[in-house]
C-alpha positions as CSV (number, residue, x, y, z in Angstrom):
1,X,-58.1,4.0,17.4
2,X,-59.3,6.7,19.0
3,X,-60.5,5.4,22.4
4,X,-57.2,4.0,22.5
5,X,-55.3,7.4,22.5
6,X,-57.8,8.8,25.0
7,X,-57.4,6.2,27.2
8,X,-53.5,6.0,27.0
9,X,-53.3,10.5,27.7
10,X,-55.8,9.9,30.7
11,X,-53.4,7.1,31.8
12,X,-50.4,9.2,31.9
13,X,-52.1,12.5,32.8
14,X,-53.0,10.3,36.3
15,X,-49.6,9.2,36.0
16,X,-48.0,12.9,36.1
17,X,-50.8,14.1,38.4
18,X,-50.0,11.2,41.0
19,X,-46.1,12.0,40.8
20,X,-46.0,16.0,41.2
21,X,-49.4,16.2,43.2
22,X,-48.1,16.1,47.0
23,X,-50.3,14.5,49.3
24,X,-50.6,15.5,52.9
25,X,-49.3,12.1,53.8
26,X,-46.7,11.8,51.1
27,X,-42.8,12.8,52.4
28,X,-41.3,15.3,50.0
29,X,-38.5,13.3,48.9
30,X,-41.0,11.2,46.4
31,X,-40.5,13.6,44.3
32,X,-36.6,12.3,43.3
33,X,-37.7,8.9,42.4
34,X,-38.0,10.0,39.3
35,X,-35.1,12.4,38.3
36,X,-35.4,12.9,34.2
37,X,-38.7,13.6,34.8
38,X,-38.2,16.7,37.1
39,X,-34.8,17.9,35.4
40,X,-35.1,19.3,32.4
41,X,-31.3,17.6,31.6
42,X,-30.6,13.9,30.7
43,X,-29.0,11.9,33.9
44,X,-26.8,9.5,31.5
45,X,-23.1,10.9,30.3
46,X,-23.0,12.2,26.9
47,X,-21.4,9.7,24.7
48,X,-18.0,9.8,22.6
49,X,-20.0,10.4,19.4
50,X,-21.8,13.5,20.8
51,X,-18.5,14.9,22.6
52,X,-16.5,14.6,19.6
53,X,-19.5,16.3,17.7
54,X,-19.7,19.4,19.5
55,X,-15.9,19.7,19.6
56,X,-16.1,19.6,16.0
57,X,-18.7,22.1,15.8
58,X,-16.7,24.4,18.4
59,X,-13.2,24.0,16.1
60,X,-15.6,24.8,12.9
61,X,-16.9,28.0,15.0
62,X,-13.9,28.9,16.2
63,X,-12.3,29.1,12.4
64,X,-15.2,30.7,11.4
65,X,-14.5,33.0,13.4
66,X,-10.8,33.6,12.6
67,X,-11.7,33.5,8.9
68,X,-14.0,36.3,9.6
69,X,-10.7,38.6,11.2
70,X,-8.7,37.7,8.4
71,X,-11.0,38.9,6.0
72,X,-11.7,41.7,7.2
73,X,-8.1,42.6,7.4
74,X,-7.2,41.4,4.0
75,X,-10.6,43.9,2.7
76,X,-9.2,46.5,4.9
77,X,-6.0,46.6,2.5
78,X,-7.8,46.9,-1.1
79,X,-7.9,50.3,-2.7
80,X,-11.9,51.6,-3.3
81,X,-11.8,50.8,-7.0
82,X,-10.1,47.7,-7.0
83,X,-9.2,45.8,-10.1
84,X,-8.3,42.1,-10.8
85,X,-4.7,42.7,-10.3
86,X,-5.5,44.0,-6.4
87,X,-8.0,41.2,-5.9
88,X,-5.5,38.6,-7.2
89,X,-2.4,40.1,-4.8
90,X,-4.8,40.0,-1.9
91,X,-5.5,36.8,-2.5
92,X,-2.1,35.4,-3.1
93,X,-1.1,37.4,0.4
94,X,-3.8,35.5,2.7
95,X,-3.0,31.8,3.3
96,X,-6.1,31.1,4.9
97,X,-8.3,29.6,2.4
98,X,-11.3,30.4,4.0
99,X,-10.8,33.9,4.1
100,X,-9.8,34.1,0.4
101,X,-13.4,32.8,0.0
102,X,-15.3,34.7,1.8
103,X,-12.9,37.5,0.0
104,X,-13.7,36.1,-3.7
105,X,-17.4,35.8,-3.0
106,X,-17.8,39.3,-1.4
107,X,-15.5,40.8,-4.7
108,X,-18.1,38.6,-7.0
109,X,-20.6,40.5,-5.2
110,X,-19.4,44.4,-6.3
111,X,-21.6,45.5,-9.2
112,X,-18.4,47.2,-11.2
113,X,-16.1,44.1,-10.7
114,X,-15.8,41.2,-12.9
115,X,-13.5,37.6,-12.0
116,X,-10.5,36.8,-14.8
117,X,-8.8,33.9,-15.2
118,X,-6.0,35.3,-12.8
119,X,-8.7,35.1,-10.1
120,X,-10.5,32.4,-10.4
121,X,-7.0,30.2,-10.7
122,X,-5.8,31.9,-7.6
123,X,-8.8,31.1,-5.6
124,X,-8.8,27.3,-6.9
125,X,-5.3,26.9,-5.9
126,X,-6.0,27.7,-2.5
127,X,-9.3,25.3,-2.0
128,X,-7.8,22.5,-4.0
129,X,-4.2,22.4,-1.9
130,X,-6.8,22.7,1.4
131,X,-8.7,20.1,-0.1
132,X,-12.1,21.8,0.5
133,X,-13.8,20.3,-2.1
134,X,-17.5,21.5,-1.5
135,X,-16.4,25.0,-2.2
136,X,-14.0,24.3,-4.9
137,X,-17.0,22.6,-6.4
138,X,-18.7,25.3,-6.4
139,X,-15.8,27.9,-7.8
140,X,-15.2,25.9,-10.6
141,X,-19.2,25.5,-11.6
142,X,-18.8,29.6,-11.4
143,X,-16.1,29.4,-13.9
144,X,-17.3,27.1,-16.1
145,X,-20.8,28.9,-16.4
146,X,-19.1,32.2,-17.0
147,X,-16.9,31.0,-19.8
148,X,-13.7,32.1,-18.6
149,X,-11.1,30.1,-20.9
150,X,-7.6,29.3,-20.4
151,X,-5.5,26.0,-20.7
152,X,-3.9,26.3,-17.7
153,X,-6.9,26.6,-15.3
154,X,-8.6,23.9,-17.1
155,X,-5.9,22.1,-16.4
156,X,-5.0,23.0,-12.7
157,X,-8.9,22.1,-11.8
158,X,-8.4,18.4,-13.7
159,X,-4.8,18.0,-11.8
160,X,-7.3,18.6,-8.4
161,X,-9.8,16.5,-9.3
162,X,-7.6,13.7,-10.0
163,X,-5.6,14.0,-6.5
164,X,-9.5,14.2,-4.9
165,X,-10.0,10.8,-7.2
166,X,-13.3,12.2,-9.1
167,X,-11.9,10.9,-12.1
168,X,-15.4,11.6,-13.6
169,X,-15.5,15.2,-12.7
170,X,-12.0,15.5,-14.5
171,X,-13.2,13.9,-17.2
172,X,-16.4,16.0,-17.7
173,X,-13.6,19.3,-17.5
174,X,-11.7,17.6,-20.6
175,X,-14.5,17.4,-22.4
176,X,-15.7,20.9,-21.6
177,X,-11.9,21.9,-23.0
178,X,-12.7,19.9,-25.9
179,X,-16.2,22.0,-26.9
180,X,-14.2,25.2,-26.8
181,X,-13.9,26.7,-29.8
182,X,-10.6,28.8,-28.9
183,X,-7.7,26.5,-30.0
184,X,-6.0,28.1,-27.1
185,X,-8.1,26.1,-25.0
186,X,-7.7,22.7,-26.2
187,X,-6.3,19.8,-24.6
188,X,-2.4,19.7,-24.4
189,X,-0.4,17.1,-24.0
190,X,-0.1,18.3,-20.2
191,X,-4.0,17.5,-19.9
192,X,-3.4,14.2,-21.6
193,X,-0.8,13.1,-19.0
194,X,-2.4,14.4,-16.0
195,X,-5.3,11.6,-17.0
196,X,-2.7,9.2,-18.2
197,X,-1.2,9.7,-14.4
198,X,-4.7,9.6,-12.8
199,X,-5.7,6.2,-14.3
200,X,-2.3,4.7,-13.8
201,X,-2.3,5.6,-10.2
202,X,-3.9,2.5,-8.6
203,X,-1.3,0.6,-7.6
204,X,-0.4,-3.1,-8.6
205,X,-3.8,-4.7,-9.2
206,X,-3.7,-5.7,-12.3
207,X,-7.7,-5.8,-13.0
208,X,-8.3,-2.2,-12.4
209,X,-5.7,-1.2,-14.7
210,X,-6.6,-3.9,-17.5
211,X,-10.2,-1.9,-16.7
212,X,-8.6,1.6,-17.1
213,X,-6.1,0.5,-19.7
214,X,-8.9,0.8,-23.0
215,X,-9.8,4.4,-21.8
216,X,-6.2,5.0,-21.5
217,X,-6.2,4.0,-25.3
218,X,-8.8,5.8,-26.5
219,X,-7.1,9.1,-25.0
220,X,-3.5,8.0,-26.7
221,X,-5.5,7.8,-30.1
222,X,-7.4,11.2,-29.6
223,X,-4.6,12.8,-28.8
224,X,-2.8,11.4,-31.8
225,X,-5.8,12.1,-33.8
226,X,-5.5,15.8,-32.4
227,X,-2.3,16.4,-34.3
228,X,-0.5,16.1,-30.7
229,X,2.8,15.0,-30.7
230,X,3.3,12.8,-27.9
231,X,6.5,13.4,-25.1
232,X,8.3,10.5,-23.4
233,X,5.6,10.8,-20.4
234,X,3.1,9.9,-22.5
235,X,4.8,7.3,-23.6
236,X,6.1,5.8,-20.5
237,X,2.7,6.2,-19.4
238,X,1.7,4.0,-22.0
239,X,4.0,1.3,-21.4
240,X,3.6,1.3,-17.9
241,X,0.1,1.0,-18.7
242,X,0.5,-2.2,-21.0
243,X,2.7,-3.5,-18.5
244,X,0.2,-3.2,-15.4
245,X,-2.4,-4.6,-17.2
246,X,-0.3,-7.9,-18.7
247,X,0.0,-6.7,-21.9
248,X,3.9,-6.8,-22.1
249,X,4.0,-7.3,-26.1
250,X,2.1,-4.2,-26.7
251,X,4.4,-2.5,-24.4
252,X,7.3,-3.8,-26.6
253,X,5.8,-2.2,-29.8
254,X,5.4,1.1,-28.3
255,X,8.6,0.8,-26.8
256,X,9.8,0.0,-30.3
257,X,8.3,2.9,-32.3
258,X,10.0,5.4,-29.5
259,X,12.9,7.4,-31.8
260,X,11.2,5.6,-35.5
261,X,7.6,6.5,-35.2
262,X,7.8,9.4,-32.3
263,X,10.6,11.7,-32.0
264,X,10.9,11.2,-28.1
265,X,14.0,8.4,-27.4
266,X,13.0,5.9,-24.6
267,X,14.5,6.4,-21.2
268,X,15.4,5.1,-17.5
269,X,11.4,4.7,-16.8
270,X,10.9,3.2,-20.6
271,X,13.6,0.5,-19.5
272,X,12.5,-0.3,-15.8
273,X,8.9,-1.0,-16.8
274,X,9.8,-3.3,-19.4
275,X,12.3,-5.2,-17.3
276,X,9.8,-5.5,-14.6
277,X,7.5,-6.7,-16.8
278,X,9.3,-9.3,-18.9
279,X,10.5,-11.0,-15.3
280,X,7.0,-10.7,-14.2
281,X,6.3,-13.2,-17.2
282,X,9.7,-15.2,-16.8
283,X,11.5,-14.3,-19.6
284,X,14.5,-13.7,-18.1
285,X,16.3,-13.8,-22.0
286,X,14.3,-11.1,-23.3
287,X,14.8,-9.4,-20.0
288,X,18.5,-9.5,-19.9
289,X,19.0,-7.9,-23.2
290,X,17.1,-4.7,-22.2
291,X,19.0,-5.1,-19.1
292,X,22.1,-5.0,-21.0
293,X,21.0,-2.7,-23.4
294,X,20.1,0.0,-20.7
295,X,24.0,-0.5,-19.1
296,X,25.1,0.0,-22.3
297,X,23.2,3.7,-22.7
298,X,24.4,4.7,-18.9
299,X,21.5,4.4,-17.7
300,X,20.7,2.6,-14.0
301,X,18.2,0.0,-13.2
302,X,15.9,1.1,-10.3
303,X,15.2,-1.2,-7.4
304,X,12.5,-2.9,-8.9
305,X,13.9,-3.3,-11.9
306,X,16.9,-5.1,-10.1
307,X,14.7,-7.1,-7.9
308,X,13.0,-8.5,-10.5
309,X,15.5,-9.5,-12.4
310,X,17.2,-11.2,-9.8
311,X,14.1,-12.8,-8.6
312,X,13.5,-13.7,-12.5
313,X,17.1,-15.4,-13.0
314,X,17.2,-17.5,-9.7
315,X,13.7,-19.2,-10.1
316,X,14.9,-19.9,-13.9
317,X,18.4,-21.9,-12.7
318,X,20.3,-19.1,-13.5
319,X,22.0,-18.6,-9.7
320,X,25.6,-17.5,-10.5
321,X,23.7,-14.4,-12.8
322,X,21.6,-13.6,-10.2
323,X,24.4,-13.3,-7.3
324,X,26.8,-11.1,-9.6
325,X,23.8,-8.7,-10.4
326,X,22.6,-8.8,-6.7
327,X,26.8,-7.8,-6.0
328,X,25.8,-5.3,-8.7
329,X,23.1,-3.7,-6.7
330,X,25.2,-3.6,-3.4
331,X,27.8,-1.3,-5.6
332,X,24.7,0.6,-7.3
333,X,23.3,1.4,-3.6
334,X,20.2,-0.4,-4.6
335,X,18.2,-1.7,-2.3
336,X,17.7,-5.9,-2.1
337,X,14.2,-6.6,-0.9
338,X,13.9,-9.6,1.4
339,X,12.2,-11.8,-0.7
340,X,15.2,-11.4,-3.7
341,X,17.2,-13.0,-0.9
342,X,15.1,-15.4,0.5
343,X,14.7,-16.6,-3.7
344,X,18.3,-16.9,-4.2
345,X,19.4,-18.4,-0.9
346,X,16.8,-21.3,-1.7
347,X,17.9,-21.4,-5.6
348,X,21.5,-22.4,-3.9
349,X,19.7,-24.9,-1.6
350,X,18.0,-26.5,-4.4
351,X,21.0,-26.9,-6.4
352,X,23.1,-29.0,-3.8
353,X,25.3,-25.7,-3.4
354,X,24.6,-25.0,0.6
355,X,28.2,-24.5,1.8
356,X,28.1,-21.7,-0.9
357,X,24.3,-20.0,0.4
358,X,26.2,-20.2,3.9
359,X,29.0,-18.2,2.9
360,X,27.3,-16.1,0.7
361,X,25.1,-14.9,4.1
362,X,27.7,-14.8,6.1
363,X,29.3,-12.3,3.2
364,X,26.1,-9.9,3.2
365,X,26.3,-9.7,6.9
366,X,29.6,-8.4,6.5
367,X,28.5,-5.8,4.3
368,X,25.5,-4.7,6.5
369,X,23.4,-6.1,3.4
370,X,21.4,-7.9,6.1
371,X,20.1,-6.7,9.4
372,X,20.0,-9.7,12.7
373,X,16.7,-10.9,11.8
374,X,16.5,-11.7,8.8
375,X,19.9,-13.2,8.8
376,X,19.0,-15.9,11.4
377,X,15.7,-16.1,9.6
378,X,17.6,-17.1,6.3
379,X,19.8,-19.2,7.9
380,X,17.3,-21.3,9.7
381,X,15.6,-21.9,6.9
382,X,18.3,-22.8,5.1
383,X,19.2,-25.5,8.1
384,X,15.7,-26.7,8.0
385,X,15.0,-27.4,4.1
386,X,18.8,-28.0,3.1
387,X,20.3,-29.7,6.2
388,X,22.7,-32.7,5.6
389,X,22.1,-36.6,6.5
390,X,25.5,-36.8,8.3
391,X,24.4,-35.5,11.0
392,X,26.1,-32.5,9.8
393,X,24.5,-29.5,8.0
394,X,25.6,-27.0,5.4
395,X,27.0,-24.9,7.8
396,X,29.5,-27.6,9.2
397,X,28.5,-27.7,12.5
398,X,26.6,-30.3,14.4
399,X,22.7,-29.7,15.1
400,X,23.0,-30.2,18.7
401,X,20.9,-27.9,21.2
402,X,22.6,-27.6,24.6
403,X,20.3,-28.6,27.7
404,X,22.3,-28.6,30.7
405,X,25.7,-31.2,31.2
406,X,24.7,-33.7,28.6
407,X,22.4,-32.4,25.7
408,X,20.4,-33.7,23.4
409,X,21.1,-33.9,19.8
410,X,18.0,-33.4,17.2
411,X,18.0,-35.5,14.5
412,X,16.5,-34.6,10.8
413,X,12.8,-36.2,11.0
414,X,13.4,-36.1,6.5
415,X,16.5,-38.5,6.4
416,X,15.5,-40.6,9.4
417,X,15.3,-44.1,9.0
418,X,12.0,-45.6,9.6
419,X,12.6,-47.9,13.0
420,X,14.6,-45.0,14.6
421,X,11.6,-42.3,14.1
422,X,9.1,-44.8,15.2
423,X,11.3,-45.3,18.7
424,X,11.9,-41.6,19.0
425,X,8.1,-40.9,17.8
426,X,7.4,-42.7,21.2
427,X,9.6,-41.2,23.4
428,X,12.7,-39.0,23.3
429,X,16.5,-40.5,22.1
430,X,18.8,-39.2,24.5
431,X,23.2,-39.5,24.0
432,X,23.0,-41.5,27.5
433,X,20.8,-44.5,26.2
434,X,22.6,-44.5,22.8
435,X,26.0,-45.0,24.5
436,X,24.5,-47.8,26.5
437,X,22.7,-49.4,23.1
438,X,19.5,-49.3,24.2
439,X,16.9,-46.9,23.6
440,X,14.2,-45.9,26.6
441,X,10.6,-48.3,26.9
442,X,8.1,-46.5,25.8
443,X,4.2,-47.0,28.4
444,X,2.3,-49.9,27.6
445,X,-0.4,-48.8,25.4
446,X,-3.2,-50.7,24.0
447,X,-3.1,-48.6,21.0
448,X,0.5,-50.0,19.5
449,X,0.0,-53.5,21.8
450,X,-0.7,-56.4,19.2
451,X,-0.2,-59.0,21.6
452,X,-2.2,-57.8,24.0
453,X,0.2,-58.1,26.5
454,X,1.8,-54.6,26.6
455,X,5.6,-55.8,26.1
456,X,5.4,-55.5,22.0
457,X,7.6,-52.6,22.3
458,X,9.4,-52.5,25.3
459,X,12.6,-53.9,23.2
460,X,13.8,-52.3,19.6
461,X,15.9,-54.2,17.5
462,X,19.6,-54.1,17.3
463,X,18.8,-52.6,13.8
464,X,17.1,-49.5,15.2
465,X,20.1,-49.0,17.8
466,X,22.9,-49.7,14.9
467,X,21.0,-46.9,13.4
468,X,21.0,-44.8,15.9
469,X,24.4,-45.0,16.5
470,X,25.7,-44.2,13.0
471,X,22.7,-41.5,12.8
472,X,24.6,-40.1,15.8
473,X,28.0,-40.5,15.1
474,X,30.4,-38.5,17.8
């Protein structure tokens, strides 16, 4: 091993010697063969990665920097003996959060001045809103270690920490609340719905909040257990909960014990999840009774709600419903999703009814319920899935695509009879062969050739051209 490293330095020191060593004979310009080894700076450009790095670095320097002014200004205006009350109007003043830190630590380092909860839930304010969450970190470890108590700071760090998503760290605050021994300091039902909101915030997906939906439980209880009486948040948030998680009969009982059990009386929200949720599972009966019920207290369904329910009624048969409500919505200024339309529109299709899914488009355009696109979109599907055998379709108008004088007309490959497709499988049926009974010979092929003589199909039968001809009747 070690031979082999003094053989490999005496190979490059004759390496290095032979390139900057000028020989008598050796031209000068020998020298440049070899470019990174004479400049001290790299030849190649400096990538995006490294450009964006040191423009980082410059922007971080550069408000540094700022932060730096700004502080000094802000310490310029404090009085010599300070107190909590000048700290905390400096503080409030400066909206750089930077320098309010550099301002906080520097008053944390005065030997006659102490941080009160005024303080420390100015400072935290500023770093959580910034979302510097290194340094708010670190203020709120300072707080915590110094004991300063109050509900609402404990509860403005656990509303940061849940926008941040450290649901842990949140958690590990509410626990901290609940080891205080000043009753002042307890959880409220504030701190309760701030978690309730936290966990409940993910959305539609169904397993994460069947995941979340036991801890949300446990919380509901302990706070219960706590003497705590519950507020309509809490239950909504409940219900909701239930609700996102596929547990609509549980949400049903809470919903239930809201003016028996709690004193809070259920409102627009306690409605709307419950709607949305019974549709969810198809049962539109169950739905429509809230629905009803909810009318009947003044209150409005929200978009979802509506959409839901009209989705829930068409799917179930119940069309003639579902178009009055979605009428409903147009005077409610709800909004109708696409796919509420789409659902209806084919609901009609399915029943036989597509004169009435025509006009009831062509109605909606009229109201500018439906922009251009998605009223040709509807309407071609409507053509495609629901179009008559007469060559005629809902709409009353023949399918016939223009191309030039004559024009061809497309048939509806579903109601086809079987010799016609198989003649216009091989070639296209075009108005000028029709009127002339005869259809176009397709190539020989030996493919469809059973003879083996290639004329098998250069005739069709007077069957596929009767066809034809009442197929297309003019």
């Amino acid at each position: 091993m070690i031979c082999t490293s003094v053989s490999r330095f005496n190979l490059y020191r004759c390496f290095f010697k032979k390139i900057f060593l000028l020989q008598p004979h050796s031209p000068k310009s020998q020298l440049f063969k070899y470019p990174s080894l004479i400049s001290p700076y790299s030849s190649k450009p400096r990538s995006q990665f490294t450009r964006s790095r040191s423009k980082s670095k410059a922007q971080a320097q550069a408000l540094a920097a700022a932060a730096q002014d700004l502080f000094q200004q802000s310490l310029s205006q404090l009085p010599p003996r300070f107190t909590t009350q000048d700290l905390y109007k400096a503080l409030s003043l400066q909206r750089d959060p930077n320098a309010c830190l550099l301002l906080f630590n520097w008053a944390s380092q005065q030997p006659r001045f102490r941080h009160d909860v005024s303080t420390f839930l100015i400072i935290i304010k500023k770093l959580g809103a910034a979302q510097l969450l290194d340094e708010f970190d670190a203020i709120v470890s300072q707080a915590l270690s110094l004991s300063v108590t109050s509900e609402t700071l404990f509860n403005t760090i656990i509303y940061f920490y849940t926008e941040s998503r450290k649901l842990s760290k949140a958690v590990s605050v509410y626990k901290h609340m609940k080891k205080c021994k000043d009753p002042n300091c307890r959880p409220s039902v504030r701190t309760y719905n701030l978690l309730f909101s936290a966990m409940l915030s993910r959305g539609t997906n169904s397993y994460i909040n069947y995941m979340y939906m036991e801890t949300i439980r446990c919380l509901f209880k302990q706070m219960v257990d706590d003497g705590l009486e519950p507020d309509v948040f809490s239950l909504n948030a409940m219900i909701k909960g239930y609700v996102l998680s596929l547990h609509v009969n549980d949400a049903l009982r809470i919903f239930h014990q809201m003016g028996a059990v709690y004193k809070c009386l259920p409102n627009a929200f306690s409605y709307d999840y419950l709607v949305h949720g019974l549709c969810a599972q198809g049962r539109s009966m169950n739905a429509q009774e809230l629905y009803g019920e909810m009318k009947s207290k003044g209150f409005v369904p929200s978009r979802k709600a509506y959409n839901s329910l009209v989705n829930c009624l068409a799917i179930g048969g119940e069309v003639d419903e579902a178009v009055r409500i979605l009428w409903e919505m147009e005077e409610m200024k709800r909004v109708v999703d696409s796919i509420t339309y789409q659902t209806v529109v084919d609901a009609l299709g399915r029943q036989g009814r597509v004169e009435e899914a025509v006009r009831l488009l062509r109605k909606l355009r009229e109201k500018d319920m439906l922009d251009g696109h998605l009223y040709g979109k509807l309407m071609h599907l409507l053509q495609d899935d629901f179009g008559g055998s007469d060559g005629r379709n809902g709409f009353g108008e023949r399918q016939q695509e223009e191309t030039g004088e004559g024009g061809c007309y497309i048939a509806s490959l579903k109601q086809m009879p079987s010799e016609l497709f198989q003649a216009i499988n091989r070639n296209l049926v075009k108005t000028s062969f029709i009127s002339s009974n005869r259809l176009p010979s397709p190539v020989p092929s030996e493919e469809h050739d059973d003879d083996g003589d290639g004329d098998s199909h250069n005739e069709v039968s007077s069957s596929a051209v009767g066809s034809a001809k009442k197929y297309w009747s003019f």
